[in-house]
N, C-alpha and C positions, 0 to 999 in steps of 0.2 A: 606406619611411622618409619624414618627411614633408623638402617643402620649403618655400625660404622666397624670395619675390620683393621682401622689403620693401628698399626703398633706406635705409639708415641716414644721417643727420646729418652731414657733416663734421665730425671732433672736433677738439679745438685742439689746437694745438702744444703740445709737452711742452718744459720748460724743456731747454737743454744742459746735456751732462756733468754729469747726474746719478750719483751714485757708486752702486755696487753693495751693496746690505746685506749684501752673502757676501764682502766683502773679507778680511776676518779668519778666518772660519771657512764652512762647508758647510752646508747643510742635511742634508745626508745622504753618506755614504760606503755605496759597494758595496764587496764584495770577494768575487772569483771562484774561490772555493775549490777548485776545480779541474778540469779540462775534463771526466771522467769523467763520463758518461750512459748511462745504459741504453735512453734516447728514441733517436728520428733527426730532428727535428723537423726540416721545410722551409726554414726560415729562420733555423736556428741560427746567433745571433753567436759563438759559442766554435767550430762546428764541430766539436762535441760527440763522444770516442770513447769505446768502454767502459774502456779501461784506464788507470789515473791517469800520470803522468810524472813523474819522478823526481825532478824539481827542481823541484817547486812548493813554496810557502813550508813551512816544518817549523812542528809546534806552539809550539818556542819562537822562532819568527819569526814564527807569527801570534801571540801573544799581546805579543809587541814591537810590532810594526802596532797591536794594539788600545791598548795603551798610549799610544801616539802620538795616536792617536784620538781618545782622550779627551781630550788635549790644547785640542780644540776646543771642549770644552764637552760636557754630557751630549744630545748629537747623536743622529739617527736612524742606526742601524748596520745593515745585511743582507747576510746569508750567503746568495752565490747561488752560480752555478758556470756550465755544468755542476749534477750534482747535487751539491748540499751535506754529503748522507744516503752518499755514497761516501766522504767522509772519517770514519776511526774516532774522531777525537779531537773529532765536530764538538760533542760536548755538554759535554764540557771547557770548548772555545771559548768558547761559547755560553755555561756561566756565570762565564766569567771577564770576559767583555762585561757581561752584564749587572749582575756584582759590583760595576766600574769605576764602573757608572752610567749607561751607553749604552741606550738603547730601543731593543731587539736585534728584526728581522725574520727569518726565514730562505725561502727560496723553492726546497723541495724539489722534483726529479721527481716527478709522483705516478706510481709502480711498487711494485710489493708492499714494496719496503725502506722505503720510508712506513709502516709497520705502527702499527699503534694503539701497540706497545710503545713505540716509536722516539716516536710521539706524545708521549706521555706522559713522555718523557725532556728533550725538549726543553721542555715545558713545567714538568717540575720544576728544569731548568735555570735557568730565569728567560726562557724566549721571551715576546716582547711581544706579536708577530703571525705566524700562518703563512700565505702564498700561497701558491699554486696556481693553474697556466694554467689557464683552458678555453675556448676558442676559437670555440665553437659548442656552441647546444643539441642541434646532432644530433651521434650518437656519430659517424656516418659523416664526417661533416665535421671532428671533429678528429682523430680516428686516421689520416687521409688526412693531413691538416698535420701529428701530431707521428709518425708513419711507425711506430707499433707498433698491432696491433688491441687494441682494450678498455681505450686507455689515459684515453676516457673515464670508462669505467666505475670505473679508478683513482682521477683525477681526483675525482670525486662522493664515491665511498667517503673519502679520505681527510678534504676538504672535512667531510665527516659526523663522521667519528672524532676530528679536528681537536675542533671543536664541541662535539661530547660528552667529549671530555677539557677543556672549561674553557678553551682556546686561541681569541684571538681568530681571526678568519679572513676572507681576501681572495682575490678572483679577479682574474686580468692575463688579459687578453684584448688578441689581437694583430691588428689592423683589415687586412686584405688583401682581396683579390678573392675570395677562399676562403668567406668570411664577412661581406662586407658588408651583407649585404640580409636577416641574421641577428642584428642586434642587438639587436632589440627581443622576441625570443624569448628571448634570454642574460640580459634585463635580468629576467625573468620568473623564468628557471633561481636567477639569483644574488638573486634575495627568497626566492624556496623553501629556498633552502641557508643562509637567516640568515646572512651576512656583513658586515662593516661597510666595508667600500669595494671598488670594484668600479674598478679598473685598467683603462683602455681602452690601449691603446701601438697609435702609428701608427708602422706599418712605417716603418724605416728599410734600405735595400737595402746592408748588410753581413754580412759570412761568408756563409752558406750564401744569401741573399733578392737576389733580382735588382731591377732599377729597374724591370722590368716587372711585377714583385710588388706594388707601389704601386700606388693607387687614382687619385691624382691631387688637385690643387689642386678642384676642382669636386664629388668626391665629399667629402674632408675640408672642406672647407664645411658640407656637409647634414650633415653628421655628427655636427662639431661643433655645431652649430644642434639639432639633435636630444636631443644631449648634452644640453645646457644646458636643454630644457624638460622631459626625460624627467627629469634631477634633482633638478628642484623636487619630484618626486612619490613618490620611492622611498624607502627607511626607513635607504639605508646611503650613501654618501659615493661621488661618483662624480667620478675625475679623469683627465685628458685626458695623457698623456705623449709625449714627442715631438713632441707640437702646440703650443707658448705659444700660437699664437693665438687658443688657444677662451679668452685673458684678454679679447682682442680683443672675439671674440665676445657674452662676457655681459656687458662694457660696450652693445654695441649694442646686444642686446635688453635691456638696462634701462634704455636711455637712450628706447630705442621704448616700452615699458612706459612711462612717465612718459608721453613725448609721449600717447599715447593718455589717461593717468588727470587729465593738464591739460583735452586735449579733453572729456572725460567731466565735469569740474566736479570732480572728484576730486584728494583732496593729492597728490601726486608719493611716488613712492619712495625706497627709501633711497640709488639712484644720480640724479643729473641729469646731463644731456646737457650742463651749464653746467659739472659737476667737471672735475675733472682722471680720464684714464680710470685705471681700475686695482679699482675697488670691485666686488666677487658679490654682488648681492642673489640669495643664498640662505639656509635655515634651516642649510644645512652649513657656511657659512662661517666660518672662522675656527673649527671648531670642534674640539676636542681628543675623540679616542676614551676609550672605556673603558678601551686598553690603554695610553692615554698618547702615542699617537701622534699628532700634527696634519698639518697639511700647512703649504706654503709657497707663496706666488706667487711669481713671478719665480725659481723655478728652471730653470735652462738647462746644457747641457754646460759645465763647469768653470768656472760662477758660481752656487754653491749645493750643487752637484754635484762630485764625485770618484769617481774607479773603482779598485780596485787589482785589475791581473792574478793570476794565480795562482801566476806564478814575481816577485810584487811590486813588476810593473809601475806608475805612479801614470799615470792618463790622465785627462781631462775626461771622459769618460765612457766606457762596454763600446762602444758604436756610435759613436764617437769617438777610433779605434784609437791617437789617436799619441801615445806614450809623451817623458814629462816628466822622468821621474827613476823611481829603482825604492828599496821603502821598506829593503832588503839595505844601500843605503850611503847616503841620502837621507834628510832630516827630509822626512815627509810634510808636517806643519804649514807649513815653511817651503816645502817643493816648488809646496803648493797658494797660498801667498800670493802667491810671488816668481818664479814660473817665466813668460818673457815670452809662452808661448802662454796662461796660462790668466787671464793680465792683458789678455791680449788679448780674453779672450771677458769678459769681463765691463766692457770698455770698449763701449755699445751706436753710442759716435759712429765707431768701425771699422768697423759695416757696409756693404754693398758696395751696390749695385741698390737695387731700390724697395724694401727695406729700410732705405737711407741716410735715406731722405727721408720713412718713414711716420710719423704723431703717434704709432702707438699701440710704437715701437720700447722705448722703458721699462717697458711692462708685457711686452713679446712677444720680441723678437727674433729670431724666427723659431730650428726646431732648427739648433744651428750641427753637430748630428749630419748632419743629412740633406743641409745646405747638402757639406759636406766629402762624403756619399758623392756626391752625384750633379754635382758639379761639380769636387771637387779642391781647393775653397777654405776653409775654416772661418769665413771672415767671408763670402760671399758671400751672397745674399737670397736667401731661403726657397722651393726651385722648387715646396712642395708649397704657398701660400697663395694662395687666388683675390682676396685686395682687393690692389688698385694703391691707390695712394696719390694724390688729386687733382696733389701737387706733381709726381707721377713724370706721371700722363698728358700735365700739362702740357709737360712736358722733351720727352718724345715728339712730341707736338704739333709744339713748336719745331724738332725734330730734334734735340736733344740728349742724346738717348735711344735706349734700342735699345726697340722692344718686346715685352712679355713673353716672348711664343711665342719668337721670336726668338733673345732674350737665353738664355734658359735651353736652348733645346736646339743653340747653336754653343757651348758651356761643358759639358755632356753630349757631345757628339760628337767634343769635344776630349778631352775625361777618357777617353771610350772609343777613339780612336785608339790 
């Protein structure tokens, strides 16, 4: 995977207490239709069993949630779990979502219960998009990570049957030690398979995934950097999850892009190193899918973001376990406006460490998912991002600081006491 040595620009100060554009509503609601898998994947956040539980939401309590839902506006909606394909009533759901108005996702197991029939169901439902993990182009590497053999070879199959039923289609790939030095193979796998966005998710070390599962601030670096150029060149939409900072990121290589096209006698592009950061000069930007899908910047756990458990738990997000209200006796709409932890994550002047103090904290914020697993705090800064912020080296400097190294593993060795 390539690297990159170049020193980027200090960016300027972003104004204070900028307000959140997700105050009122989401960009997206998940909901975990219920822990039942027939996977064992390595890093399952539900800690996935075969048999469903008794008290997870009923059809007419999820179609009361979807109700609620809609509340927000005709929002992005996904049916994940666990498998989704375990509940009987998922195609009900599914177009009673889609009735509503909602741009319905679902993110089945791929396992034989994937079946082209089941395909084709969901899509006569009204599905907007179907994912599907694949975690690596060699089968041996993901049957290793989702803990059943051939469930590659699932994977691809449904991917395929997806496709040929007329279903839009996405791959989630989930960045570990497993598969790091693998991505540029997947990136290869996911053009052959014709999909229109290609999901990268950087481990976050909950349920089943340890903090030693994590690659590190140094590898999510190149990664992200990698991301960003490899995107310019592929035919489907490629987004960073669990990372804000690849917003970071393609501010700087477009702020460097320009610096170089001024040296060159050349106009500048469509970002300068003079804006304010936040702008993707890319051709995917800003761009709405065939299936009516787009994307969002600046989503983050529970600013943009909401999760509902399976027994209608309401949480900033699945890798951001802590329950807010439950939608049984709870206005979601109200839960997600008013509830003080998820005012809290979408207030960026709360964060903690070199987070407090970065320019680029408005487009980024670092995961307040991964902040809360490996430290215990939900506003605390980012242990997986390698930029320090000039103001933070300074503090350090001064002694008024801890550094990095430092800071983050007595805040890890406290969590793990």
């Amino acid at each position: 995977m390539p690297t990159s040595s170049a020193r980027p620009a200090p960016p300027p100060e972003p104004p204070p207490g900028q307000p959140s554009p997700f105050e009122e509503a989401p960009f997206l609601v998940i909901w975990e239709t219920t822990r039942s898998c027939d996977l064992a994947c390595k890093h399952c956040r539900a800690e996935a069993c075969p048999i469903r539980e008794p008290d997870e939401l009923s059809t007419f309590e999820a179609k009361k949630m979807l109700d609620e839902v809609r509340e927000f506006g005709p929002i992005v909606f996904v049916f994940s779990g666990g498998d989704c394909l375990k509940r009987p009533d998922i195609f009900e759901l599914t177009a009673h979502a889609a009735n509503l108005g909602l741009r319905v996702a679902a993110t089945p197991a791929a396992t034989p219960l994937a079946d082209r029939e089941r395909l084709e169901r969901f899509r006569d439902a009204g599905l907007a998009r179907l994912a599907v993990s694949i975690d690596s182009a060699s089968d041996a590497i993901h049957d290793d990570f989702r803990g059943v053999p051939g469930a590659w070879d699932q994977a691809v199959r449904v991917l395929e049957e997806a496709r040929d039923a007329g279903l839009s289609t996405q791959i989630n790939t989930v960045v570990a030690h497993h598969n790091f030095d693998d991505l540029e193979a997947m990136a290869a796998l996911a053009e052959r398979l014709g999909i229109v966005f290609w999901e990268v998710f950087f481990l976050v070390p909950v349920g089943r995934a340890r903090p030693e599962d994590v690659v590190g601030a140094d590898a999510f670096e190149r990664t992200l950097r990698w991301l960003h150029r490899r995107g310019e060149t592929l035919p489907f939409d490629v987004k960073a999850t669990a990372a804000p900072h690849c917003h970071r990121v393609a501010w700087q290589e477009a702020a460097k892009a320009d610096r170089a096209a001024r040296r060159a006698g050349s106009p500048p592009g469509a970002v300068s190193a003079t804006q304010m950061p936040g702008a993707r000069r890319s051709r995917h930007a800003g761009r709405v899918q065939r299936d009516g899908i787009g994307r969002a910047r600046g989503v983050n756990d529970g600013d943009g973001f909401v999760f509902v458990g399976r027994k209608g738990e309401i949480q900033p997000s699945g890798f951001l376990p802590i329950t807010v209200g439950n939608v049984r006796r709870d206005g979601l709409a109200r839960t997600y406006r008013e509830a003080p932890l998820m005012r809290a994550l979408r207030d960026r002047d709360r964060l903690k460490g070199k987070c407090a103090v970065c320019a680029f904290r408005g487009i980024c914020g670092g995961s307040r998912a991964r902040a809360w697993a490996m430290t215990g705090d939900p506003t605390e800064s980012e242990p997986c991002c390698a930029y320090v912020p000039p103001r933070y080296k300074e503090a350090v400097a001064r002694g008024d600081a801890e550094p990095v190294a430092s800071y983050f593993a007595r805040r890890l060795a406290r969590l793990q006491a």
